[in-house]
C-alpha positions in Angstrom: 0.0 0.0 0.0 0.7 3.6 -0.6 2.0 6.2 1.8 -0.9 9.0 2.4 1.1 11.9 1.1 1.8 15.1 3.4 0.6 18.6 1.8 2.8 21.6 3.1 1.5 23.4 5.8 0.8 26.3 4.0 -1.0 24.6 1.7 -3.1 23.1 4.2 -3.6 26.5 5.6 -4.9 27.8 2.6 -7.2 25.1 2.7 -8.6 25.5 5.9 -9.2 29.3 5.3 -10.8 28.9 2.0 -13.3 26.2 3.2 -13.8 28.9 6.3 -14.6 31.6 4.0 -17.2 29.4 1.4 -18.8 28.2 4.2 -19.0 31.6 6.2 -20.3 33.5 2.8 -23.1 30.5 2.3 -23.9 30.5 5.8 -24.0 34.6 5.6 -25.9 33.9 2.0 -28.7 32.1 3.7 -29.3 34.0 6.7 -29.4 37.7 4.7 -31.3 36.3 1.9 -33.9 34.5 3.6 -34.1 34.3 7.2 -33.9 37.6 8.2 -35.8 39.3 5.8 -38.7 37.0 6.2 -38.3 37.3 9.6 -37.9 33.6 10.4 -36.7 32.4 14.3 -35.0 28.9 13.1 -32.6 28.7 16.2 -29.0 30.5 17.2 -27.9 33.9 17.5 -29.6 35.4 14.7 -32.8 34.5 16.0 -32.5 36.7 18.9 -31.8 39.4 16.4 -35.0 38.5 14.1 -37.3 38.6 17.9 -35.4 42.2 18.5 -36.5 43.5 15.1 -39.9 42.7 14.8 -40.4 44.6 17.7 -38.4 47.6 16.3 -40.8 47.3 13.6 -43.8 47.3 15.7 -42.6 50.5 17.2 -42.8 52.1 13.9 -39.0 52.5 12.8 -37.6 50.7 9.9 -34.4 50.9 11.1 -32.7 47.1 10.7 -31.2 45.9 14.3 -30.3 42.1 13.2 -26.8 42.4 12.3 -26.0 44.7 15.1 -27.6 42.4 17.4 -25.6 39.6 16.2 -22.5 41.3 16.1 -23.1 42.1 19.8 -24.1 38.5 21.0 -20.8 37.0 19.0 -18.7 39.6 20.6 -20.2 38.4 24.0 -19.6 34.9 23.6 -16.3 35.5 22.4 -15.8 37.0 25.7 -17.2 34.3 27.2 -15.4 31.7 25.6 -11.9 33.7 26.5 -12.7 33.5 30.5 -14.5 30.1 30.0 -12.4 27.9 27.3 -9.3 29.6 27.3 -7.3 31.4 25.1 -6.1 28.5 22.1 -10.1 27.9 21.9 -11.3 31.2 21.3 -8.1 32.2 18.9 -9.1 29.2 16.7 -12.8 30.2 16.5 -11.9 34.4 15.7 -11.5 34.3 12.1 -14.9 32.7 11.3 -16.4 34.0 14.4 -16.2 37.3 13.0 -15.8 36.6 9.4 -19.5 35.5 9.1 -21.1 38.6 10.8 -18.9 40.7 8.9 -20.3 39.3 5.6 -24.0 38.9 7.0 -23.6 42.9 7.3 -22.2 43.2 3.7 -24.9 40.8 2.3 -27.8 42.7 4.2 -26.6 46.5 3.6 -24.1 47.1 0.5 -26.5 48.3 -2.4 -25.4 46.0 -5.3 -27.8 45.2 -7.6 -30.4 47.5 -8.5 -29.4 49.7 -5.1 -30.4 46.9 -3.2 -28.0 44.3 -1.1 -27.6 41.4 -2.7 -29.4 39.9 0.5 -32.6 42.0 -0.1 -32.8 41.5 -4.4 -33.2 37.7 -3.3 -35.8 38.2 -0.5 -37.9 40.4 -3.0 -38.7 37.4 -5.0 -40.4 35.6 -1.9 -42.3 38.6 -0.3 -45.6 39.8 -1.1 -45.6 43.6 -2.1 -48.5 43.7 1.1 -48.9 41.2 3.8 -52.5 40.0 3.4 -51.6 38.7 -0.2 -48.3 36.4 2.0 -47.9 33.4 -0.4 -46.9 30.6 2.4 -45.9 28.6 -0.3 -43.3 30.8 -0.9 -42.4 31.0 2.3 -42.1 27.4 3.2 -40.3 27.4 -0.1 -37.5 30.1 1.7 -37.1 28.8 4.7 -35.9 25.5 3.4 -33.8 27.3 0.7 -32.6 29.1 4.1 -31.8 26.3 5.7 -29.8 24.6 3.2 -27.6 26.9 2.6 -27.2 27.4 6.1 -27.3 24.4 6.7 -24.7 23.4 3.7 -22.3 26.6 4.7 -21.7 25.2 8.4 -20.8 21.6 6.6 -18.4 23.3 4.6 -17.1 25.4 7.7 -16.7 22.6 9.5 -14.9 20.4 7.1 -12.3 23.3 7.1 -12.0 23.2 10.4 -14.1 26.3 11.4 -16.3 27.6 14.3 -18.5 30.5 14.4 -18.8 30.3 17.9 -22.0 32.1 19.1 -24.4 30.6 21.8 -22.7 27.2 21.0 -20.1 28.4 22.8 -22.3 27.9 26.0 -23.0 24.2 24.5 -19.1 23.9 25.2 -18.8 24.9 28.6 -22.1 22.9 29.5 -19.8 20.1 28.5 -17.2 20.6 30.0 -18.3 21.3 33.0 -21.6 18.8 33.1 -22.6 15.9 31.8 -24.9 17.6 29.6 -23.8 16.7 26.0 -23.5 19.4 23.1 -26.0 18.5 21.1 -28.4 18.1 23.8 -28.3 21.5 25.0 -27.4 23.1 21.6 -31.1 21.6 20.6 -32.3 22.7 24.0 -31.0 26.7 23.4 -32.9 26.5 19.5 -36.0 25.4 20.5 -36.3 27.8 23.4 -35.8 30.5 20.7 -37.8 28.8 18.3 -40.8 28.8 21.2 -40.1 32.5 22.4 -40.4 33.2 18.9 -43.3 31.8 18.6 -44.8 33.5 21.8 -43.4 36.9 21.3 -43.8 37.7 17.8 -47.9 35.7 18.1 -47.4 33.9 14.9 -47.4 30.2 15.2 -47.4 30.2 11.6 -44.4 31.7 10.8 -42.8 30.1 13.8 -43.6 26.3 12.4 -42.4 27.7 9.1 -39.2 28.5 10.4 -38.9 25.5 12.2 -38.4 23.6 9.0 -35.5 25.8 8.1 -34.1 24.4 11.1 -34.6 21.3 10.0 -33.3 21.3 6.4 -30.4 23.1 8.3 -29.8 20.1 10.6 -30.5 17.9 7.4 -27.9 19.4 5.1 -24.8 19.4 8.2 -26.0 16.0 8.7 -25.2 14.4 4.7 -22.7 17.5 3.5 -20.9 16.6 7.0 -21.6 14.3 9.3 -22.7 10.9 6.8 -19.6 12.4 4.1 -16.7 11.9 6.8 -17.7 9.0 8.1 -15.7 6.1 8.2 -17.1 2.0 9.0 -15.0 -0.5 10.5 -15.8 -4.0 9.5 -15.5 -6.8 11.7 -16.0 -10.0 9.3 -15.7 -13.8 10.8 -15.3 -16.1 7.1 -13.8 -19.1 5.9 -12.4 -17.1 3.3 -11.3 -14.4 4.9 -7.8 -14.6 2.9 -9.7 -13.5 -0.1 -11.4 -11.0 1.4 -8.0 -9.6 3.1 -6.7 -10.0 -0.5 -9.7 -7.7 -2.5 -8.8 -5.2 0.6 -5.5 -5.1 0.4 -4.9 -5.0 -3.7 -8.6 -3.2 -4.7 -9.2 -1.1 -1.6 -5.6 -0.4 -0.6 -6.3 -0.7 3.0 -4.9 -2.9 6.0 -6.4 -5.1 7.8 -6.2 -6.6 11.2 -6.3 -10.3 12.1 -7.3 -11.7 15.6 -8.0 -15.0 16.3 -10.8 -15.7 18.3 -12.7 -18.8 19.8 -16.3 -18.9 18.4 -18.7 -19.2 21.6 -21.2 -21.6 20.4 -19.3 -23.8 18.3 -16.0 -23.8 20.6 -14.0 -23.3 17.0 -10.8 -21.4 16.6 -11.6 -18.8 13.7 -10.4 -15.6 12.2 -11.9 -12.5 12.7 -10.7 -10.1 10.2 -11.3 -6.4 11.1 -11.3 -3.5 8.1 -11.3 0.3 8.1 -13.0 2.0 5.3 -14.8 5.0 4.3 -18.5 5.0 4.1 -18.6 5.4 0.3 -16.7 1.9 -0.1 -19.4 0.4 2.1 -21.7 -1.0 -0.4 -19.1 -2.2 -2.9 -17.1 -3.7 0.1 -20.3 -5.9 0.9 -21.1 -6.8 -2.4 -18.0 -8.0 -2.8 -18.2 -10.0 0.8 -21.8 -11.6 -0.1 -20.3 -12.7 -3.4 -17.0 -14.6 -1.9 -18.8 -16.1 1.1 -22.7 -15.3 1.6 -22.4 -17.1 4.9 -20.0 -15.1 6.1 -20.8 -13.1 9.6 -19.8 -9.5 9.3 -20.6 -6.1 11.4 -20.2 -2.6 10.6 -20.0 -0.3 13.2 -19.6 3.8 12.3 -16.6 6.1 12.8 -16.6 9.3 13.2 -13.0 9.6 12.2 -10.2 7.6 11.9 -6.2 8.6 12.3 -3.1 6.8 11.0 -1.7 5.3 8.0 -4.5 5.5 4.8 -6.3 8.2 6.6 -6.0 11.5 8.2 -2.5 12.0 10.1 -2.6 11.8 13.8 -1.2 15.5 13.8 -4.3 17.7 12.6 -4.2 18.8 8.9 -6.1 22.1 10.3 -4.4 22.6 13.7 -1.0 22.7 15.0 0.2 19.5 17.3 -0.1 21.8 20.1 -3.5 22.1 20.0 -6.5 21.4 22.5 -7.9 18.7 19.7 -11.5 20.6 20.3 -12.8 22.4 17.2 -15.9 24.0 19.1 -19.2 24.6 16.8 -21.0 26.7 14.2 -23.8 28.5 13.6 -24.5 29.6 17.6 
């Protein structure tokens, strides 16, 4: 088999900022173009500024509060995440943490096309010119174009190693310093907001409409990220496990791991063959299994990443060696 081969460091650099900035500009995309102008509370910081402006708007001022607001609340947290999580976290979160408000702002106020921000000329083609003649369709239709994109820049932020920071940053310090998992209490903070939303602005409508944003948001981190870097291992128990080990070793160019083990029923001695693979050799890989012994026994258990020789170094391609090994979250 094949060494992995090592990129430079710069070059792995430039990698890591350029998926940063693509995945800050579609996460900024999605929040300027449809989220905030249709007012939409789908979870996370900018929620907080969408409840603050509809009630600007209610005073009778059309003065827009959302960027602001989220500017403020990231500013916070990074503040919060210097005292709480140390200094190496909240350096490695900055550049997106700030990056992403900074082009939310551009997208929702630099006149560009037709003196309107490039965040308003989309939004124009989804709201009704008065409210009584609100085309839900359209809306459903914008919150899930919201979402995705959303949804699709956090994947893309993440797979360059990225965080945003924002209220995740309390998801964090929950973890660290309970037993409360992330995602548990990440989900807890969005549907609070989601339900204050709700409650505040009176429009259980528009509150179940953006809470299908928030889900094709959790939909497209979940098969841009979560399902494309997965890895399987393969524990397979066969007769002909030497031409299996073969098909992996010549086709797949991967190693594989024998252990002998004592089968507990049958009190034979047999050889268990353990594989390491990435998800989208999974379906070839089992073909290929049910074709060379269909009686073979074989498990596949998901990774969620996988270090050493045919995969990702040990040393982070994103962060130095000296690093905490934590990459925080996105999209507080």
């Amino acid at each position: 088999m094949q060494a992995r081969k090592t990129w430079p460091k710069w070059l792995l650099l430039a990698q890591k900022y350029t998926l940063i900035t693509l995945g800050c500009a579609l996460l900024a995309f999605g929040d300027a173009a449809f989220i905030s102008p249709l007012g939409l509370v789908t979870g996370g910081v900018l929620s907080i500024g969408v409840i603050v402006q509809h009630f600007v708007t209610l005073s009778g001022s059309d003065f827009y509060i959302v960027d602001i607001i989220t500017w403020a609340v990231q500013i916070i947290m990074l503040v919060i995440s210097f005292i709480f999580l140390g200094k190496r976290f909240t350096l490695r979160s900055l550049f997106a943490t700030l990056l992403y408000p900074a082009l939310f702002t551009l997208m929702s106020r630099l006149p560009i096309i037709e003196g309107k921000s490039l965040g308003d000329y989309i939004a124009q083609f989804f709201m009704p010119a008065k409210p009584a003649e609100m085309d839900w369709g359209l809306y459903i239709l914008a919150s899930l174009a919201g979402g995705a994109c959303v949804g699709g820049g956090v994947a893309i932020c993440y797979h360059g190693g990225g965080s945003t920071g924002g209220l995740d940053v309390i998801s964090v310090i929950l973890a660290r310093k309970t037993p409360v998992k992330e995602g548990a209490s990440a989900l807890a903070m969005d549907a609070t907001l989601v339900v204050l939303g709700i409650i505040l602005m009176r429009d259980v409508r528009m509150g179940l409409v953006g809470v299908l944003g928030a889900f094709a948001c959790a939909l497209a981190v979940q098969y841009l990220y979560v399902n494309f870097g997965a890895f399987i291992i393969a524990d397979i128990v066969s007769v002909k496990y030497k031409e299996i080990q073969k098909y992996v070793h010549e086709a797949m160019d991967h190693a594989t791991t024998e252990v002998r083990i004592i089968g507990g029923y049958s009190g034979e001695e047999k050889t268990l063959l353990r594989v390491a693979f990435s998800r989208r050799e999974l379906y070839s890989f089992r073909d290929l299994i049910g074709k060379v012994d269909p009686r073979a026994f074989v498990t596949f258990t998901q990774a969620s990443m996988i270090n050493g020789e045919g995969f990702d170094p040990l040393v982070s391609k994103v962060f130095d060696k000296n690093s905490e090994g934590d990459k925080g979250d996105l999209h507080g």
